[in-house]
C-alpha positions in Angstrom: 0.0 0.0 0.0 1.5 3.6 -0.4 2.1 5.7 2.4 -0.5 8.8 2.4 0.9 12.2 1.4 -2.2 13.2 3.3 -4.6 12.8 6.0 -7.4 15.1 7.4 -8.8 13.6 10.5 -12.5 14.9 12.3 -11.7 18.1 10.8 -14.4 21.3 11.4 -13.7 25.0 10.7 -16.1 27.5 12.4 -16.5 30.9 11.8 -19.0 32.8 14.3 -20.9 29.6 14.9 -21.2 28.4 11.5 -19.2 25.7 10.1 -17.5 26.0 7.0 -16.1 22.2 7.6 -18.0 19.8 9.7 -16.9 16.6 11.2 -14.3 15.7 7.7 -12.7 13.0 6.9 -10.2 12.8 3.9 -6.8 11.3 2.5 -4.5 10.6 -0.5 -1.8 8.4 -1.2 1.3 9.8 -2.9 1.3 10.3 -6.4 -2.4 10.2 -6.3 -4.7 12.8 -8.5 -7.5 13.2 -6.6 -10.4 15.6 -8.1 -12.9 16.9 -5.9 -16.2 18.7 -6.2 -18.9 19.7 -4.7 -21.7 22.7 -5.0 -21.0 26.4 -4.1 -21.0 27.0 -0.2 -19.6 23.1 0.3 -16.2 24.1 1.8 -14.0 23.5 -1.1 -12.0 26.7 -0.6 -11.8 26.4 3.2 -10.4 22.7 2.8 -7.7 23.9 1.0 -7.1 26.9 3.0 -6.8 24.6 6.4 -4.1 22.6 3.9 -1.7 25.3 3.8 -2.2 27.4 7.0 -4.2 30.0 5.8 -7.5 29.0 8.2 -6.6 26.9 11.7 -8.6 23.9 12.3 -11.3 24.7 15.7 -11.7 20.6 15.9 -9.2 18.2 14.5 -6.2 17.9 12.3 -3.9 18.1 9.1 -1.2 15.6 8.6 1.2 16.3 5.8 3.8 13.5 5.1 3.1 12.3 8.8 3.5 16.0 10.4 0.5 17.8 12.5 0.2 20.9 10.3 -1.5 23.0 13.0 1.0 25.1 14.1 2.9 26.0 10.8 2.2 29.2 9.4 1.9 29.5 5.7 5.2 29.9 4.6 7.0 26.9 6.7 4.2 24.7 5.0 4.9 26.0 1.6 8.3 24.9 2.3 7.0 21.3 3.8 6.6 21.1 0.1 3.1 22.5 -0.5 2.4 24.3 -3.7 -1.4 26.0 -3.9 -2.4 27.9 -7.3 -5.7 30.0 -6.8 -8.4 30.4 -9.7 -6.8 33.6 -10.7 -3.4 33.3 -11.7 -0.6 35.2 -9.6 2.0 35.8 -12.2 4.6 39.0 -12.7 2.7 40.1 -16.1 5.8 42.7 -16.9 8.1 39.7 -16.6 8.7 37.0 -19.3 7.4 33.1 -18.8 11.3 32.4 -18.5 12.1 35.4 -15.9 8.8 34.2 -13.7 10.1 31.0 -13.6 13.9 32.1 -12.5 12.2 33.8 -9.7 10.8 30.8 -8.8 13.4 29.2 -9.0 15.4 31.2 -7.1 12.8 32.3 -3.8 15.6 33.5 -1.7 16.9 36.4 -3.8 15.4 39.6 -4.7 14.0 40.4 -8.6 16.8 42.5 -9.1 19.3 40.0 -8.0 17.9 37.6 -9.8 17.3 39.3 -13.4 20.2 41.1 -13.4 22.9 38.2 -12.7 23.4 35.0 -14.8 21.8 32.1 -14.0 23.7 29.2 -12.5 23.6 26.0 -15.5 21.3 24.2 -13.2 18.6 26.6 -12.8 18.9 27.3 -16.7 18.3 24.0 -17.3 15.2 23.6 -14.7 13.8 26.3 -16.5 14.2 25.0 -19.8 12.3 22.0 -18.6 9.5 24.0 -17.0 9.2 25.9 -20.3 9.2 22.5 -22.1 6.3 21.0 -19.6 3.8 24.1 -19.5 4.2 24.8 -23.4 5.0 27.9 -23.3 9.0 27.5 -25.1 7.7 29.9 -28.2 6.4 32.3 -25.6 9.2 31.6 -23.2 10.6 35.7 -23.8 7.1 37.1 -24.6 5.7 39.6 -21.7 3.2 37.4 -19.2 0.9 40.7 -19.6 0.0 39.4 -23.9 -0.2 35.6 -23.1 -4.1 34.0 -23.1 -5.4 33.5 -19.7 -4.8 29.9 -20.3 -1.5 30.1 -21.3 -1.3 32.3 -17.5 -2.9 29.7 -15.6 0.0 27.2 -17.3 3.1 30.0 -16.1 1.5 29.5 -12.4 1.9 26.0 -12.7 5.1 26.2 -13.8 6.0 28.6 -11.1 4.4 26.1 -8.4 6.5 23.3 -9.7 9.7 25.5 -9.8 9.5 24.7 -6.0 9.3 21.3 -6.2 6.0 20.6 -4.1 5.0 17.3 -3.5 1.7 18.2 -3.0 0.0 20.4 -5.6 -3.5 22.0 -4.9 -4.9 23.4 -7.9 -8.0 25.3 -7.6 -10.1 26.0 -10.8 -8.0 25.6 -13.4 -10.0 25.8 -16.4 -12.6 28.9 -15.2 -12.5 31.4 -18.4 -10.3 29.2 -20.7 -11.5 27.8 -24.0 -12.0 24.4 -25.0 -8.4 23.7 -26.4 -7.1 25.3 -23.1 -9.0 23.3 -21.1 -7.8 19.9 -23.2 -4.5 21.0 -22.7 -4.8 22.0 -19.1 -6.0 18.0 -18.8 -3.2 17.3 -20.2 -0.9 18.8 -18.4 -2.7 18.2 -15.2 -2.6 14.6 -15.9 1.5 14.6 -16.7 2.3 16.1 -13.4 0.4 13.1 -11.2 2.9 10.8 -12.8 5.8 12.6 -10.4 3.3 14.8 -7.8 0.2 14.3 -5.8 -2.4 17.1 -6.5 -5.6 17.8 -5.7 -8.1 19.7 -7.7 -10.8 21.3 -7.6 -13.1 21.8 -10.3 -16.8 22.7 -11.3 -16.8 21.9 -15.4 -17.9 18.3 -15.1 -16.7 17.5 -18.9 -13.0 18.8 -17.5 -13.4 16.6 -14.4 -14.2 13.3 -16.7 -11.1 14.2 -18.7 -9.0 14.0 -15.7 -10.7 12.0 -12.7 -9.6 8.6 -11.1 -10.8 9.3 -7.9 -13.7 11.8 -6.9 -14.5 13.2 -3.4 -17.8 15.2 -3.3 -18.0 18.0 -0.3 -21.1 18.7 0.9 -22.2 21.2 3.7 -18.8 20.7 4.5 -18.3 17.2 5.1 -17.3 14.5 2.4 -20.8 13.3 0.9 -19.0 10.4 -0.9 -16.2 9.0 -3.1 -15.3 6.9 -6.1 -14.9 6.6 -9.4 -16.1 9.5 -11.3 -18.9 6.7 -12.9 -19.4 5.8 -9.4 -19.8 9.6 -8.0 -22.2 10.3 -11.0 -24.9 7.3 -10.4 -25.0 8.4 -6.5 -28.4 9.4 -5.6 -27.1 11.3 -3.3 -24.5 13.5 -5.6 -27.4 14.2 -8.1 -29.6 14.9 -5.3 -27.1 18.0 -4.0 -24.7 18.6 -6.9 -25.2 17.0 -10.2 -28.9 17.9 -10.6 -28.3 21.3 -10.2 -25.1 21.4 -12.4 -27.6 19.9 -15.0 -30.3 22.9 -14.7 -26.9 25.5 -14.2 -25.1 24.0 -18.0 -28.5 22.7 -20.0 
């Protein structure tokens, strides 16, 4: 059996009474590609902020690689080897795809220090490969500000896995992008889980068949079920909450 990169255990979030998670239970094995969905209000965004430190748990507990998260603050589990891209990408759009990703590459040092010195060979090469994964070689010199917002959402990829996460938490990855994009973004997505674990989560259904092996549905924030996305989509209980409404939603 492989070891789990992650394991949430009785986990609930309140804020002012109400809570955002209730009572969840969830976990991943490493090199897993977990998908998970759920309707709006579910918890989807707070279960990834309790990943990385952004909200503390009020009940319960975050293990990452066998290590109690709770009193980490963002930046010491970034380093833990965390890597979380939001729905809107965070890239430096006055910067090239190749000077974003020496940046990356190079966290410690300044953007000055970084842009205006060489780079060592190995970092060249790292971002070489980066340029080579995300698709963006052709554009690799091109200001971030005139790429698509596909080929944006690709650069913070590429930017995540600059810092060599083990865990990648990709939130909405295919919001705005066009049907090539999102092919492509399956792609990719599906690429990475052959050397990372990640997590995403998605709301385009036809994006999540593309990509899925395992599903979790949120709802009301607790885990409503898991399984196969064939198995998630004959639930009674997912069409009840989720799919049925999707359906009405995306005729």
């Amino acid at each position: 059996m492989n070891e789990k990169i992650l394991e949430i255990d009785n986990l609930t979030v309140s804020f002012d009474g109400f809570n955002a998670l209730n009572n969840l239970n969830f976990s991943m094995e490493r090199g897993e590609l977990r998908v998970i969905i759920g309707p709006n209000g579910a918890g989807k965004t707070t279960f990834l902020d309790v990943i990385t430190g952004k909200v503390k748990p009020t009940v319960g507990q975050v293990l990452f690689k066998g290590k109690n998260l709770r009193r980490f603050r963002e930046h010491q589990i970034a380093r833990f080897g965390i890597g979380r891209k939001f729905q809107t990408p965070r890239v430096y759009l006055n910067l090239t795809p190749r000077e974003n990703l020496e940046l990356s590459c190079n966290r410690q040092k300044n953007v000055f220090s970084t842009l205006l010195k060489p780079q060592p060979s190995p970092e060249r090469k790292t971002v070489s490969t980066l340029l080579e994964t995300i698709g963006l070689v052709v554009k690799a010199d091109t200001p971030a500000g005139l790429l698509s917002h596909g080929e944006k959402q690709w650069l913070e990829i590429g930017m995540l896995l600059a810092q060599s996460p083990d865990l990648l938490l990709v939130d909405e990855p295919v919001a705005g992008l066009t049907d090539e994009e999102t092919l492509l973004t399956g792609e990719l997505l599906v690429s990475l889980a052959e050397s990372h674990s990640i997590i995403v989560i998605e709301h385009d259904m036809e994006f999540v068949r593309q990509i899925a092996r395992k599903v979790t549905v949120l709802h009301e924030g607790s885990v409503l079920c898991e399984g196969s996305i064939e198995e998630v989509q004959n639930d009674p209980r997912v069409v009840e909450v989720y799919l049925g409404t999707e359906e009405e939603e995306h005729p």
